[in-house]
N, C-alpha and C positions, 0 to 999 in steps of 0.2 A: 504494500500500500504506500510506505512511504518514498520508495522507489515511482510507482505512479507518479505521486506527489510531486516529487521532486525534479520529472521529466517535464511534466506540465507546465511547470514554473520556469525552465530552462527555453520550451517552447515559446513560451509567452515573451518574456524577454528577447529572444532573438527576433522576434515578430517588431515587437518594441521599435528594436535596434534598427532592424531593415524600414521600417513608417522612417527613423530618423535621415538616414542617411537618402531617402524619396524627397525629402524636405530640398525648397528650393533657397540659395543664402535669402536672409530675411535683411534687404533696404540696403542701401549703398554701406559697406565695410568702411569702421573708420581712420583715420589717419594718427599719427602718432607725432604730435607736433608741440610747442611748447607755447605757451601762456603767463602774461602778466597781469594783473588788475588794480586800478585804485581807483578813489573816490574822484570827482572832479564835477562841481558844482551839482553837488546831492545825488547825483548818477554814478553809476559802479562802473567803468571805464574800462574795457579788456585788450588787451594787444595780444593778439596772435600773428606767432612766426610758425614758419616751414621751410624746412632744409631745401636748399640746393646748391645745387654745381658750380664754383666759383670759375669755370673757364666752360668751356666750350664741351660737352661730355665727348671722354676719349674710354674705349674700352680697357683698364687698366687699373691695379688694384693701388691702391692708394690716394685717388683722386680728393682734391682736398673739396669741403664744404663750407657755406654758411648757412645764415640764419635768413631768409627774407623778411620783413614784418610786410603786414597784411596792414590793409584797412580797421582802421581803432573800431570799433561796434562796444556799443553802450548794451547794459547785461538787460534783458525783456523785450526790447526793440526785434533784434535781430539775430538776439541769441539767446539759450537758458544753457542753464549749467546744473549738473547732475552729480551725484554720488553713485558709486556702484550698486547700491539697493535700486537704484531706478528713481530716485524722487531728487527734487529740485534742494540745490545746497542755500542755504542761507548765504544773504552780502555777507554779514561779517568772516564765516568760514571760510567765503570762496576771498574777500581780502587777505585774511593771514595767511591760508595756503601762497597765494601766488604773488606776494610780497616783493618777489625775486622770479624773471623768468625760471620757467618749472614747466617740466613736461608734462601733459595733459594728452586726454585722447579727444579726436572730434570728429561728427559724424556732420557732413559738409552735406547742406537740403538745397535740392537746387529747385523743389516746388513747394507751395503753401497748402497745408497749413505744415509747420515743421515737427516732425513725426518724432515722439519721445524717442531713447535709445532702446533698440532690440536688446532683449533678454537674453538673448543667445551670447552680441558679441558683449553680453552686461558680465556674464559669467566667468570672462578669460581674464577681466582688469581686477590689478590688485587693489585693494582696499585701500581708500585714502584718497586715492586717484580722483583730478576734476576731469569730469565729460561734459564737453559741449557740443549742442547742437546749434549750427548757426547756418543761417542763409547765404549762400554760394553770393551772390549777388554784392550782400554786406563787405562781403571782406576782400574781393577782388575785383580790378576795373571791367569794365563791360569789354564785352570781343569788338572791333568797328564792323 
């Protein structure tokens, strides 16, 4: 019987497994990029950078990098900012975390309305860690 048992529950689970990996990724994957924030006239003020190539990309291992800054975006406007549980961080938190550029994760929405972060990629960020969601638009110039 417990042999039964115990086949059933292995069934079940591989079934499980196989529904998972049917799954299609859930919303644009996010970027791994670094964040500042301060106060400036009563609004929470965040500057986000993203690495790039300080010359011309050449295939080769050492290639040196910087930091771009982005478009400044004011935190509600055109961005929230999140904890790893899935829920929106308080100003004050998200000021002392990012006091000092500090690397963050962000989930870049190129449509309205700006879709919280997926649970999926919630589950791989360590704790402590600020997520933002921000509008494509906010932080980079338009294409001509």
């Amino acid at each position: 019987m417990r042999l039964i048992f115990l086949l059933s529950v292995l069934m079940a689970w591989g079934v499980n497994a196989k529904a998972q990996d049917d799954r299609p990724p859930p919303n644009e994957p996010p970027q791994l990029w670094r964040a500042s924030a301060w106060e400036q006239e009563g609004e929470i003020v965040v500057q986000i950078a993203r690495p790039e190539y300080e010359t011309s990309r050449k295939v080769q291992s050492g290639e040196t990098m910087k930091w771009r800054n982005l478009k400044k975006v004011k935190l509600g406007e055109s961005v929230r900012a999140f904890g790893v549980d899935g829920k929106q961080v308080e100003s004050k938190v998200l000021m002392k975390t990012l006091q000092q550029p500090t690397g963050v994760v962000v989930f870049v929405r190129f449509f309205e309305p700006l879709l919280d972060p997926d649970p999926f990629y919630l589950a791989m960020i360590r704790e402590g860690t600020i997520i933002f969601v921000v509008a494509a638009d906010a932080i980079s110039e338009p294409i001509p």
